[in-house]
Wavefront OBJ file of the C-alpha trace (Angstrom):
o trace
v -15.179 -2.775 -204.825
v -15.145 -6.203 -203.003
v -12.217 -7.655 -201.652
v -12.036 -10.691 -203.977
v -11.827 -8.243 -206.856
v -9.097 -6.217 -205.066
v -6.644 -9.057 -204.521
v -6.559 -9.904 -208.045
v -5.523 -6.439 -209.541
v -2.813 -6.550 -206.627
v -1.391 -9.880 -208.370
v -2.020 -7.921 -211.816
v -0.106 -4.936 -210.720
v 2.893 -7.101 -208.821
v 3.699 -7.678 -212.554
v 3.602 -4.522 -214.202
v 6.054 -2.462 -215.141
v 4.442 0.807 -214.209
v 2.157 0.718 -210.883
v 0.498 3.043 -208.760
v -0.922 0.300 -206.495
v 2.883 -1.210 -204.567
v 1.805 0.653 -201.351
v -2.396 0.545 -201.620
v -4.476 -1.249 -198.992
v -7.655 -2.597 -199.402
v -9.221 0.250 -197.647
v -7.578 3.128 -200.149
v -9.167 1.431 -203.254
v -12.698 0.226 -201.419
v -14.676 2.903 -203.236
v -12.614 3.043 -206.873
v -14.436 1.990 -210.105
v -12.583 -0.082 -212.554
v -12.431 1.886 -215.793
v -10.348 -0.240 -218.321
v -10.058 -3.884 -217.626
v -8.058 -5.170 -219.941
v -4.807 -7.940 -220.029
v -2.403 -5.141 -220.695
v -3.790 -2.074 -218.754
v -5.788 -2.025 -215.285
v -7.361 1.658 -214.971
v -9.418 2.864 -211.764
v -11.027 5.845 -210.685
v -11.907 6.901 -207.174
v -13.990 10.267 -206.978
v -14.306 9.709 -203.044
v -11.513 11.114 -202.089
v -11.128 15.262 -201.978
v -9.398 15.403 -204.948
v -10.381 12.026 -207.350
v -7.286 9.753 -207.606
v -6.513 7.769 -210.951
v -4.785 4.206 -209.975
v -3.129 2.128 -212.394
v -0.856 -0.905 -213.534
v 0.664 -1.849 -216.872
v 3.393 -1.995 -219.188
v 3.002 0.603 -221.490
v 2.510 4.253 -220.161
v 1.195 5.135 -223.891
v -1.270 3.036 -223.528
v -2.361 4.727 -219.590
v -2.296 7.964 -221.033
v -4.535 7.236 -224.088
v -7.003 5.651 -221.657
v -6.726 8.345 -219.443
v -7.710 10.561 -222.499
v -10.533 8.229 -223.943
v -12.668 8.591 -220.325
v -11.681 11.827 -219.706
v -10.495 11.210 -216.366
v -9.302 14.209 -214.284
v -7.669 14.406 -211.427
v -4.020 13.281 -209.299
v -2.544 10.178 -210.411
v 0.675 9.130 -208.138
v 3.860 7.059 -208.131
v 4.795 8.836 -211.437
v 8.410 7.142 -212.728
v 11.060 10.217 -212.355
v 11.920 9.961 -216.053
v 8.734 9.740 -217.290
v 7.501 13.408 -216.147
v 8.619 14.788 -219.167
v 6.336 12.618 -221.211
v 3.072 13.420 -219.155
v 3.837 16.939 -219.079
v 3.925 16.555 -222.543
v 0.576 15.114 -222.311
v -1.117 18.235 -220.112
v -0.275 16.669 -216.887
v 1.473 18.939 -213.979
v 3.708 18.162 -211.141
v 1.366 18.110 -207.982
v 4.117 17.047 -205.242
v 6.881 14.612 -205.461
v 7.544 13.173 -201.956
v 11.327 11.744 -201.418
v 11.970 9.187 -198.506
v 13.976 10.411 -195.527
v 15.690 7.470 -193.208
v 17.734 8.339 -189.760
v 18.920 4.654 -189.815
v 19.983 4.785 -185.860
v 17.641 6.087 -183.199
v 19.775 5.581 -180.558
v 22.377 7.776 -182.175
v 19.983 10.874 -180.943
v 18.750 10.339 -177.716
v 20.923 12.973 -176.598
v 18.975 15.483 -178.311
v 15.572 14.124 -176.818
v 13.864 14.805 -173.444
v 13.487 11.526 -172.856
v 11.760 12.601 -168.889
v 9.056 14.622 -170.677
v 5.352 13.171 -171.122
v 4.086 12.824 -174.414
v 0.581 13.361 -175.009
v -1.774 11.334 -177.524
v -4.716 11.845 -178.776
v -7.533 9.714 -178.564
v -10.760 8.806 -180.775
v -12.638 11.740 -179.170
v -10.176 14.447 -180.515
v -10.638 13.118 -184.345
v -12.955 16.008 -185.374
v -10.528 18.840 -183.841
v -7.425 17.195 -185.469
v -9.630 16.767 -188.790
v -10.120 21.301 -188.466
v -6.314 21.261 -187.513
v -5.064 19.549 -190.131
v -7.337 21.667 -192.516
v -5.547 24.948 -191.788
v -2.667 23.944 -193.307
v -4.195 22.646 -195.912
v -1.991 23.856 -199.078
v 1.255 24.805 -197.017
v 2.720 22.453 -198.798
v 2.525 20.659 -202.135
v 0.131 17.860 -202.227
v -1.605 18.442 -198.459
v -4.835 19.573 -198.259
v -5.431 18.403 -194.680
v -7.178 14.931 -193.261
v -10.838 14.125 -192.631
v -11.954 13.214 -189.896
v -13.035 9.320 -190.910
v -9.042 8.928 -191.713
v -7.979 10.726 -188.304
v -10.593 7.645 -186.486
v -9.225 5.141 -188.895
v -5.400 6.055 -188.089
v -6.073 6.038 -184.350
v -7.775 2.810 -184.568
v -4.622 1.579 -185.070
v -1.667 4.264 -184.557
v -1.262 7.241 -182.244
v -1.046 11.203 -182.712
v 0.973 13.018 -180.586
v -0.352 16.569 -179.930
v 0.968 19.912 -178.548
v -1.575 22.038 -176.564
v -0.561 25.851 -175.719
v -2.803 27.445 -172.959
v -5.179 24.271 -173.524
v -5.473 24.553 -176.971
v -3.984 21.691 -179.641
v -2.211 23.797 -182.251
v 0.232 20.568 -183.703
v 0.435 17.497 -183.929
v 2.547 14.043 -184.823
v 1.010 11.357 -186.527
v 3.360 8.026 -185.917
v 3.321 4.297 -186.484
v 6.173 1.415 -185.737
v 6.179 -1.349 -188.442
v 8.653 -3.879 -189.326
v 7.975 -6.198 -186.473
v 8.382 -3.044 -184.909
v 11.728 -1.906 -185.599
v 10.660 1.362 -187.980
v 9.384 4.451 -186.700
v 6.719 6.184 -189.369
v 6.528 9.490 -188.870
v 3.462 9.674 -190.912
v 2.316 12.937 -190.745
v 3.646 16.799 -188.879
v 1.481 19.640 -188.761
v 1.194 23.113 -187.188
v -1.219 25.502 -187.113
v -0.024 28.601 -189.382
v -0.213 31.221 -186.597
v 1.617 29.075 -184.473
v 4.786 28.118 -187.336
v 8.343 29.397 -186.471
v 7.590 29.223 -182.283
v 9.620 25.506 -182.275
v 6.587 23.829 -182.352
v 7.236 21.708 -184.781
v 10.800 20.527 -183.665
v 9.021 19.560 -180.324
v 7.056 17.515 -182.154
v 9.711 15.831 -184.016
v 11.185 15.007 -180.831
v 8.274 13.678 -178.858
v 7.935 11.444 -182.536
v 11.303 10.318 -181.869
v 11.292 9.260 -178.740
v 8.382 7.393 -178.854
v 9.680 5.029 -181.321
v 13.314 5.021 -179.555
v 10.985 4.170 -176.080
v 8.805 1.318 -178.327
v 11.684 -0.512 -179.814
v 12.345 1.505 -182.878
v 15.446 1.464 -184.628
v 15.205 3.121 -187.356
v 12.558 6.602 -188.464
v 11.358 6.855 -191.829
v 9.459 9.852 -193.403
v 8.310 11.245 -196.537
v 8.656 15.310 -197.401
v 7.684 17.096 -200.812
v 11.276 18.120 -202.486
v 10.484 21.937 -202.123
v 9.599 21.844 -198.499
v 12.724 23.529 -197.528
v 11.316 24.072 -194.157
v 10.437 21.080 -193.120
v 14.078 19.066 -195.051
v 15.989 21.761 -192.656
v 14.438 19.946 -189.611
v 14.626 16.853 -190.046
v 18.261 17.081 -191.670
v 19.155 18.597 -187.883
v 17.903 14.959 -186.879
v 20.218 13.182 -189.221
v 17.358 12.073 -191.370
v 19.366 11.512 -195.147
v 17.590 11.372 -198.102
v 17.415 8.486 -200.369
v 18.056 9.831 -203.430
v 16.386 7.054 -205.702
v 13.105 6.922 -203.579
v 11.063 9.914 -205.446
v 7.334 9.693 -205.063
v 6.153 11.712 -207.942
v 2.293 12.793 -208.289
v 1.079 14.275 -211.177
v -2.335 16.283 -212.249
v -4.177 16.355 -214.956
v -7.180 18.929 -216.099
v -9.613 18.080 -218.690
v -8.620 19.201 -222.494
l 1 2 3 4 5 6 7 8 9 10 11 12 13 14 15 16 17 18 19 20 21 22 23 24 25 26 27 28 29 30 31 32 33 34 35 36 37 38 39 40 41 42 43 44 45 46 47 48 49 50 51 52 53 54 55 56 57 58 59 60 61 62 63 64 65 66 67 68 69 70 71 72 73 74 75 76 77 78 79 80 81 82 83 84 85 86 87 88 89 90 91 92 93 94 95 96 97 98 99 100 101 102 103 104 105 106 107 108 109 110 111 112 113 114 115 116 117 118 119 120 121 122 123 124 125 126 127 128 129 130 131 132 133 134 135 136 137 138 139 140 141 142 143 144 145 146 147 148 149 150 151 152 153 154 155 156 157 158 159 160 161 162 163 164 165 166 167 168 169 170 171 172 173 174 175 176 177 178 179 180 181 182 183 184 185 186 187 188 189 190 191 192 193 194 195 196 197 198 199 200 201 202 203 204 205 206 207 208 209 210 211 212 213 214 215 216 217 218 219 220 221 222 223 224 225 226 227 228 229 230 231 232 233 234 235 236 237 238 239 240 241 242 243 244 245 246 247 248 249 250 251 252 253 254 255 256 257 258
């Protein structure tokens, strides 16, 4: 796909009712094909990624799933409405995650907690294909993550930074963070740990060294995403003060061929 046929399915989508394409970059859709193009119903299909994604925009989900069923598309298909699960599962689709939005709306309120003398240590370019095997031993620890490659590990340091945790030399987490909003929000984009080294505090360290980079670049705010059964992970970031925002529900959904 070229970029002057991605800005106009943008503008279609902006007026849809039902969307999976609010939060999609150029970049995320470069290598979809358009399936239905149609003035009611935009349908793509991107078999690129590890698991093909199904993007969409319209007004009437009947009309998505009957397309979905007449090219026998398979695969996850996100931004789900909350209410409407029932009617896909009616239609042979199955919860794959649902990711809810976690704020701590005042950094500053926690620097106590934070070491703010201690040196935090990045990753660079170089480390892309070790973070890429990293991320891939976690891959199913929790709903919806099946690890990174190592194109989107170059591609996120191009432009963001992972902060890492070495034990006896050896990476075995790390952080992956972003400030946005004229840089006033902290992303925490992405926290993993490798299995055999889970439950050692890792992971809190982490968290921290996530913090206080944002609170040290001008953050205000932290903003995450966590799949609703994570228990795990919710209990950590809760100690942070991150609250949930109960009407921001990411819901993905998959579908297997009938």
């Amino acid at each position: 796909m070229e970029m002057n046929d991605f800005e106009p399915i943008i503008t279609f989508a902006q007026n849809r009712k039902y969307t999976s394409l609010n939060y999609i970059d150029y970049e995320d859709l470069k290598e979809a094909e358009m399936v239905v193009d149609e003035k009611t119903i935009k349908l793509l299909f991107d078999t690129s990624k590890e698991i093909a994604e199904i993007h969409y925009a319209c007004d009437d989900l009947q009309e998505l799933i009957s397309s979905i069923r007449a090219h026998r598309l398979k695969g996850v298909i996100k931004f789900i409405p909350y209410e409407a699960i029932p009617f896909f599962e009616k239609h042979g689709f199955k919860i794959h995650c649902a990711y809810q939005d976690y704020v701590l709306n005042d950094l500053s309120k926690i620097s106590i907690l934070l070491d703010i003398n201690k040196e935090i240590q990045f990753a660079t370019l170089e480390n892309a294909k070790m973070l890429m095997a990293l991320s891939k031993t976690c891959d199913g620890l929790s709903r919806g993550y099946f690890g990174e490659t190592e194109e989107w590990f170059i591609e996120w340091l191009n432009e963001n930074k992972v902060i890492v945790k070495a034990v006896e030399g050896e990476v075995v987490g790390f952080c992956c963070v972003s400030i946005y909003a004229e840089g006033t929000i902290l992303w925490i984009r992405e926290l993993a740990v490798r299995p055999d080294f889970q439950g050692k505090g890792i992971g809190k360290e982490l968290l921290k060294m996530g913090l206080k980079y944002g609170l040290l670049n001008g953050a205000k705010k932290s903003f995450l995403a966590v799949d609703i059964e994570n228990n795990t992970a919710i209990r950590l970031y809760e100690q942070f003060g991150f609250e949930a925002k109960i009407n921001e529900i990411e819901v993905q959904m998959t579908r297997q061929l009938f």
